[in-house]
TORTIBA-995075 format. One record per atom (N, C-alpha, C): residue number from 1; atom name; z, x, y. Coordinates in steps of 0.001 Angstrom, whole numbers, padded with zeros to 6 digits. Layout:
residues N
R    i  at        z        x        y
R  NUM  CA        Z        X        Y
...
//
This chain:
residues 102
R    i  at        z        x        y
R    1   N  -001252   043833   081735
R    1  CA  -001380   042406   081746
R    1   C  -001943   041882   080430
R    2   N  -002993   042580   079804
R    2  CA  -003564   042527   078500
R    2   C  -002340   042264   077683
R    3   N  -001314   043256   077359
R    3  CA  -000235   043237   076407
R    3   C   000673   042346   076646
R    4   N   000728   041373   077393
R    4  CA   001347   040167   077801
R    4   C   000464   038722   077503
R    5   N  -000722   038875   077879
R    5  CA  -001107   037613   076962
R    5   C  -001731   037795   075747
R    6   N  -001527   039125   074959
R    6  CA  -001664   039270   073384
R    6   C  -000072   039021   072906
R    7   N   000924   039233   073375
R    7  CA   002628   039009   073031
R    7   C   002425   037316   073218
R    8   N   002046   037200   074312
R    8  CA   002052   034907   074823
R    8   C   001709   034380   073421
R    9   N  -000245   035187   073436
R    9  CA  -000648   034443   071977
R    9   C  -000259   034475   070861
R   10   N   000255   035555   070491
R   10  CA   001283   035487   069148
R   10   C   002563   034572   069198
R   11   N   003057   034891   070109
R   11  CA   004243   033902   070241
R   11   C   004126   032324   070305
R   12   N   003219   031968   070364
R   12  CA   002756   030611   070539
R   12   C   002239   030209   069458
R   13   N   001089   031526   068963
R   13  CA   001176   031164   067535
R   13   C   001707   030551   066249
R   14   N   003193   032024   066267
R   14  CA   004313   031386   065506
R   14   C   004824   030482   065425
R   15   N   005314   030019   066884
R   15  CA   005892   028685   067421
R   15   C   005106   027783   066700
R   16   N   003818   027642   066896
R   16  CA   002316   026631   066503
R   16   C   003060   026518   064697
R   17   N   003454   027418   064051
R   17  CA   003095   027583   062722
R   17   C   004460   027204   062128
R   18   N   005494   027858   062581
R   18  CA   006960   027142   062319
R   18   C   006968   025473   062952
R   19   N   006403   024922   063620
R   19  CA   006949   023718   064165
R   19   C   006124   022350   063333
R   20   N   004953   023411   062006
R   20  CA   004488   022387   061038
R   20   C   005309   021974   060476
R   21   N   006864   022283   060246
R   21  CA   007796   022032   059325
R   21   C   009102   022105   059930
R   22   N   010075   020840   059723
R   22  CA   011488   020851   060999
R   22   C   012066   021895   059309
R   23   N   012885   021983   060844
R   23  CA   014126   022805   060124
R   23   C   015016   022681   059258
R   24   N   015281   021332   058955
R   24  CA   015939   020687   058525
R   24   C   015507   020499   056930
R   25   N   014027   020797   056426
R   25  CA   013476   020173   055409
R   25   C   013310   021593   054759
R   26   N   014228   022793   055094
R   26  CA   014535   024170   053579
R   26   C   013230   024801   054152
R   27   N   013192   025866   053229
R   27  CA   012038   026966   053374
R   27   C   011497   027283   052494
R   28   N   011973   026090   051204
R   28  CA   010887   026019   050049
R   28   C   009525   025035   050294
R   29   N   008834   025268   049494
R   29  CA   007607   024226   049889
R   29   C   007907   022821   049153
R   30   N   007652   021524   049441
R   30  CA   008147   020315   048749
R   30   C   007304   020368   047640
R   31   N   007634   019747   046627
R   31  CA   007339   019485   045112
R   31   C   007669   018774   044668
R   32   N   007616   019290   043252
R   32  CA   008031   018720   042069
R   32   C   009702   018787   041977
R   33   N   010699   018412   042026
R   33  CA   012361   019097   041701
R   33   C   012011   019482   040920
R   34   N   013419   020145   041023
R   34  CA   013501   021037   039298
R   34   C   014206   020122   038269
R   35   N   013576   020213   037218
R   35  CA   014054   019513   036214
R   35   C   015456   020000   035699
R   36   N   016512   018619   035232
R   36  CA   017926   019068   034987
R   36   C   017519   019474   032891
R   37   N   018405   020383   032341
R   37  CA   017875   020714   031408
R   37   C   018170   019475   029766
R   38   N   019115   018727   030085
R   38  CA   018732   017420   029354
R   38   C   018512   016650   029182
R   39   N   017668   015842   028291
R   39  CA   017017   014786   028212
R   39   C   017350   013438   028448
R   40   N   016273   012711   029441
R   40  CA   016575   011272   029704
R   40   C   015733   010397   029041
R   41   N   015371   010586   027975
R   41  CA   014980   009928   027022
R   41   C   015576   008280   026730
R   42   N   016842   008607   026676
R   42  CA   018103   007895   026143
R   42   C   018752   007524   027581
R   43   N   018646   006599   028315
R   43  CA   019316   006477   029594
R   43   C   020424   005395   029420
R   44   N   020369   004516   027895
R   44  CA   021082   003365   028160
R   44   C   021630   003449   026892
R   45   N   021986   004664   026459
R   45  CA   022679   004768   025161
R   45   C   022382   004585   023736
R   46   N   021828   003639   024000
R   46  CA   020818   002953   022567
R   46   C   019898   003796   021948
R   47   N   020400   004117   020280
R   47  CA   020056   004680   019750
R   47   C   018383   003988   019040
R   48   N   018849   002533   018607
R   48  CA   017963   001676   018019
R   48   C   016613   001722   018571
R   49   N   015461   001629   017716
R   49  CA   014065   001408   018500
R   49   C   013893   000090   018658
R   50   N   014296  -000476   019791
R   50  CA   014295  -001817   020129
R   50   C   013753  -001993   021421
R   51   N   013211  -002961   022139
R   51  CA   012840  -003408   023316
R   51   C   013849  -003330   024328
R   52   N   013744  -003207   025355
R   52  CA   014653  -003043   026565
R   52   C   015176  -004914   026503
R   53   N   014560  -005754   026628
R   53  CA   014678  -007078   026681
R   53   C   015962  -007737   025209
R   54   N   015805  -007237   024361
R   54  CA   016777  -007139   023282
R   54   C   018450  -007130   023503
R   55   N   018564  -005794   024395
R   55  CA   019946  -005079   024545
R   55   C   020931  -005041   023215
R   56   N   020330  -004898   022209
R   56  CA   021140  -004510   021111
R   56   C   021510  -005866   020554
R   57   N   020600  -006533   020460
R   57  CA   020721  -008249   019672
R   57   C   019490  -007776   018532
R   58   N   020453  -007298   017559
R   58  CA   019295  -006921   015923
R   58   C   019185  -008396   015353
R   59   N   020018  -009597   015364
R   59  CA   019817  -010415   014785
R   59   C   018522  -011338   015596
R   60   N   018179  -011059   016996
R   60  CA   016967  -011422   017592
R   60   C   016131  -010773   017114
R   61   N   015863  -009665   016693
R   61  CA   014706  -008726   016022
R   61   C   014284  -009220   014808
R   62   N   015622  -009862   014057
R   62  CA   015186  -009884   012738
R   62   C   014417  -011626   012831
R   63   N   015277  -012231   013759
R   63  CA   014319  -013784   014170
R   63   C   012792  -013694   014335
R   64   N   012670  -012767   015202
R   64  CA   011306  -012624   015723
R   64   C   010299  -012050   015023
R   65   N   010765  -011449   013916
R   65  CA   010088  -010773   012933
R   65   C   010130  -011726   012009
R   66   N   010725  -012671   011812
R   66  CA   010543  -013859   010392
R   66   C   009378  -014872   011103
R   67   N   009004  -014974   012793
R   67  CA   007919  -016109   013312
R   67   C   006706  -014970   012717
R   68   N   005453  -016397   012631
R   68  CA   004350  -015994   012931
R   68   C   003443  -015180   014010
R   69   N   002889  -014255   013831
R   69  CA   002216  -013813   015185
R   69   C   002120  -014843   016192
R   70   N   001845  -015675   016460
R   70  CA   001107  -016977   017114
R   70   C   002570  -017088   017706
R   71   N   003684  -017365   017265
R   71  CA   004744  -017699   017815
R   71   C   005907  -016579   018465
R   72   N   005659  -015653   018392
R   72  CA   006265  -014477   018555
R   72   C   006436  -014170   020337
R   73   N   007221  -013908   021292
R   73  CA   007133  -013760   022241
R   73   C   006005  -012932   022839
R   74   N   005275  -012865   024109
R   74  CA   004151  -012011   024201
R   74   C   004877  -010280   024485
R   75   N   006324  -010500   024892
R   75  CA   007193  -008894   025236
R   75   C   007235  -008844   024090
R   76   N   007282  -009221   022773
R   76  CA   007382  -008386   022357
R   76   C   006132  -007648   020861
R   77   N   005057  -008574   021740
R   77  CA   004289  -008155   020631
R   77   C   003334  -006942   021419
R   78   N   003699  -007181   022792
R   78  CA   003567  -006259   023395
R   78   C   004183  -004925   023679
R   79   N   005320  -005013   023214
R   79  CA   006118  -003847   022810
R   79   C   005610  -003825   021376
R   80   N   005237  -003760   020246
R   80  CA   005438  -003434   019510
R   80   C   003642  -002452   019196
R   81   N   002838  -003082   019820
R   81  CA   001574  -002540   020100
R   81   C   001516  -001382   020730
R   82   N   002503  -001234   022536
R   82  CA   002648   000094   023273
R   82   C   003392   001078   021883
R   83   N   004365   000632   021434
R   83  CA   005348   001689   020660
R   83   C   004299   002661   019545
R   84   N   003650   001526   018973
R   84  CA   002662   002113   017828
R   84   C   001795   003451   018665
R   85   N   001147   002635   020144
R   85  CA   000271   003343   020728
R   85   C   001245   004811   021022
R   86   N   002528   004615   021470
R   86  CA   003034   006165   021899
R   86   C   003463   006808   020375
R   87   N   003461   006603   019323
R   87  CA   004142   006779   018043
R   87   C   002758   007512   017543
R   88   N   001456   007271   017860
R   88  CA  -000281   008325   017640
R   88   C  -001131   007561   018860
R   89   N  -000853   009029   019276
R   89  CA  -001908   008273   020613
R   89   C  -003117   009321   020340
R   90   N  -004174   008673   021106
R   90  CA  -005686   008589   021117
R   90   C  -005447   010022   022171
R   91   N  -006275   010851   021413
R   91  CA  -006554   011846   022207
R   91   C  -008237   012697   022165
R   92   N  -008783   013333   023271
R   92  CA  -009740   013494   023028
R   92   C  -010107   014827   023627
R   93   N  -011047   015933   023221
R   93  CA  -010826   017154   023144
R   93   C  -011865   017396   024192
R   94   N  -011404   018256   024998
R   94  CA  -011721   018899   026395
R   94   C  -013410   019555   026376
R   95   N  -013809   018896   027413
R   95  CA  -015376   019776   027067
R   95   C  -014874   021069   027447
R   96   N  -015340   022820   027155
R   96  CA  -014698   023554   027968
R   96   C  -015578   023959   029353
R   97   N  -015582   024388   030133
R   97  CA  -015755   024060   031455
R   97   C  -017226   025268   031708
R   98   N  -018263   024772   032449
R   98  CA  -019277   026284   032297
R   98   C  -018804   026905   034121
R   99   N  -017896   026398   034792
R   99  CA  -017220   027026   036196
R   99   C  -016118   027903   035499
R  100   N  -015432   027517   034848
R  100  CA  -014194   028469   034475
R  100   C  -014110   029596   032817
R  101   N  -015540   029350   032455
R  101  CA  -015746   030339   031969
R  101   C  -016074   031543   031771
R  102   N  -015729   032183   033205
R  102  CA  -016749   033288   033235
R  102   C  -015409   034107   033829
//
């Protein structure tokens, strides 16, 4: 009788442990995907370093660049501030850790 409710409890177990996850959702664990191997950098063709708001109007670039700061749209003086910021960004160096040094 012993070896029947040690077989129950395992079996219920498993059951307990497979039914955290339907069947339907693979037998990998969810994540990150896998990344495809080229770059989406470039999603809209455009080679130019221009604003998304632009769409390939250089003669608007060159307008907006002849106004004064003061008059200049706020997109794009705001783009031109983020671009600088991703073009040297601020970085700052890791204390190293006194848990993972040992």
């Amino acid at each position: 009788m012993a070896v029947y409710k040690i077989a129950l409890a395992l079996t219920a177990f498993a059951v307990l442990t497979n039914a955290q996850r339907p069947f339907y959702a693979g037998l990998r664990p969810i994540g990150y995907p896998a990344l495809a191997t080229e770059s989406i950098s470039n999603r809209f063709g455009e080679t130019a370093d221009v604003p998304i708001e632009v769409r390939g109007d250089g003669n608007l670039i060159n307008r907006l660049d002849q106004l004064p700061a003061a008059n200049q749209p706020f997109w794009y003086l705001n783009w031109r501030f983020y671009d600088a910021q991703r073009k040297n960004p601020q970085t700052y160096p890791q204390r190293p850790s006194s848990f993972a040094g040992n």
